[in-house]
C-alpha positions in Angstrom: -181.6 -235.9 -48.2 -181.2 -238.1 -45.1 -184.8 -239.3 -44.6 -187.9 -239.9 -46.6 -189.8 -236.5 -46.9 -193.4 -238.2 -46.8 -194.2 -235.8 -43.8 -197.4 -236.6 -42.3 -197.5 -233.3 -40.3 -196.0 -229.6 -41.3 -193.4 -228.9 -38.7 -193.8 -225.6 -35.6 -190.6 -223.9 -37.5 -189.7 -224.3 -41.1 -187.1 -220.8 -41.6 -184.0 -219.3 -41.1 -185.0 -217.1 -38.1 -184.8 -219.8 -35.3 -180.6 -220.0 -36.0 -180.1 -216.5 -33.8 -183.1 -216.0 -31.8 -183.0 -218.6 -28.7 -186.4 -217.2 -27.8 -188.2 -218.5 -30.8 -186.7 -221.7 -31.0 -187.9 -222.5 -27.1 -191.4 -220.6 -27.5 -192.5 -221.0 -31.3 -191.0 -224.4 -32.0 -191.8 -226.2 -28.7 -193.7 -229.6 -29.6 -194.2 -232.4 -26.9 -192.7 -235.4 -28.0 -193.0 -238.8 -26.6 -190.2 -240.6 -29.1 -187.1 -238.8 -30.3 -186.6 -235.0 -31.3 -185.5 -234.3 -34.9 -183.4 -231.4 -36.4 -183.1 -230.5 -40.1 -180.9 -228.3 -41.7 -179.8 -227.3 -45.0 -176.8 -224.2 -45.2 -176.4 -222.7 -49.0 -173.1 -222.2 -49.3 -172.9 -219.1 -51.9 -169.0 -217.9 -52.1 -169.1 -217.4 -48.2 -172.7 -215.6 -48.1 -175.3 -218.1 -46.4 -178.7 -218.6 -46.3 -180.1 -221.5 -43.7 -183.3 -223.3 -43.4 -184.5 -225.2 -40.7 -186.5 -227.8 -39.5 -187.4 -229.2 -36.1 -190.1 -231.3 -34.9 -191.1 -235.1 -33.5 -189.6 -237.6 -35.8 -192.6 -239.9 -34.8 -195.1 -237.5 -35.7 -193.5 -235.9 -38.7 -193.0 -239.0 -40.7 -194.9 -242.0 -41.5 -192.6 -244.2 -40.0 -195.1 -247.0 -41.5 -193.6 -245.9 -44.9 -190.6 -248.4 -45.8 -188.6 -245.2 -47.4 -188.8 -243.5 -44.3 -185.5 -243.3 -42.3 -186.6 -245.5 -38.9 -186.3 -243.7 -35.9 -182.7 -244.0 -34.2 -182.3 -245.6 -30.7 -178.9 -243.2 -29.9 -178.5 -239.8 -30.3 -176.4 -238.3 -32.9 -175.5 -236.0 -36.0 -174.9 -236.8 -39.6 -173.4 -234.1 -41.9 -173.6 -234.0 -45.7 -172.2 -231.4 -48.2 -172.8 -231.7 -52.1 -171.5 -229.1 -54.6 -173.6 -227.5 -56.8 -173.1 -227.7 -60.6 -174.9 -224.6 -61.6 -172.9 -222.5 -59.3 -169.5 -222.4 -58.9 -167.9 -221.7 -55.2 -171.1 -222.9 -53.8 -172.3 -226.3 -51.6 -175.1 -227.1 -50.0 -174.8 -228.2 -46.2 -177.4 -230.9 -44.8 -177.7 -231.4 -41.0 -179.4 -234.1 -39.5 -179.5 -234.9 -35.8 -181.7 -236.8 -33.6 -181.9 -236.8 -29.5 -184.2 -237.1 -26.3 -184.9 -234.6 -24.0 -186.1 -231.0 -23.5 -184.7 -228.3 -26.2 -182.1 -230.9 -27.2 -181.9 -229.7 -31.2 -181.2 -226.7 -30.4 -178.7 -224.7 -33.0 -175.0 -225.5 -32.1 -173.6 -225.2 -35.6 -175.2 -221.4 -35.4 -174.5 -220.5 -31.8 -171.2 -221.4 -32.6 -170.9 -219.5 -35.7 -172.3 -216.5 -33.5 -169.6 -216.6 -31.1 -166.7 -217.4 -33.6 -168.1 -213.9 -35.3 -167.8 -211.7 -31.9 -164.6 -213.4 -30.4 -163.0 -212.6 -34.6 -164.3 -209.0 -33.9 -163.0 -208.8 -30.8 -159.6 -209.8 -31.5 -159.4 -207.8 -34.6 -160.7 -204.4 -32.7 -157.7 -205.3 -30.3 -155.6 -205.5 -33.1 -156.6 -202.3 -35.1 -156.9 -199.9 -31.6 -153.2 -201.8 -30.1 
C-alpha cells in the first residue's frame, strides 16, 4: 500500500460506484478540507474483467499523521501508480492509485472517465465499421 492505514476517521465513499456516477462523487463524497485532498484506489485486474474500489477523503483527517508509519502529507500535487501480480491467480494484477491535490473536486476519477470515453469512442468506431 502507499500509506499507513491507521485511519483515524472512515472515509464519505469507500465503493466502486463513485468511478461512473459524477453526481455521487460531488454530492455523497464532498468533505471540507483545510490541508490536501486524498484519492485511493485499488483496480482487480481479473483476465480483463475489473472490479474497483475507492477511497477519497482529507489526508489530514483520515490519518494520524502523528503516527511515524503514516505517509506525511505532500506539499505538491501528484499521482503514484503501483501494479503487483497476484500469485493465486494467473492473468490477474492488482492496480493501486494514489494521488494527492488542493482544491475543490480535485480527486475526481480520471483513470475511469477515461476508461468511459475510450469504451464509447471503441464503439463508435466499430459501429462505423460494421454499418460502412
Amino acid at each position: 500500500m502507499f500509506f499507513c492505514t491507521k485511519r483515524i476517521e472512515q472515509p464519505r465513499i469507500f465503493d466502486d460506484f463513485c468511478n461512473m456516477d459524477a453526481w455521487i462523487i460531488k454530492e455523497r463524497s464532498t468533505v471540507v478540507c483545510n490541508g490536501t485532498c486524498f484519492k485511493w484506489q485499488q483496480i482487480l485486474n481479473n483476465s480483463g474483467s475489473y472490479s474497483y474500489m475507492t477511497l477519497r477523503s482529507c489526508y489530514t483527517t483520515m490519518f494520524d499523521l502523528n503516527d511515524p508509519q503514516t505517509v506525511q502529507e505532500p506539499n505538491t500535487v501528484y499521482c503514484s501508480t503501483r501494479s503487483t501480480n497476484l500469485d493465486c491467480l494467473t492473468d490477474a494484477n492488482v492496480i493501486e492509485d494514489a494521488c494527492w491535490c488542493h482544491g475543490d473536486y480535485c480527486n475526481t476519477t480520471g483513470r475511469s472517465a477515461l476508461s468511459v470515453w475510450m469504451i464509447i469512442a471503441i464503439s463508435a468506431l466499430s459501429l462505423g465499421l460494421i454499418y460502412s
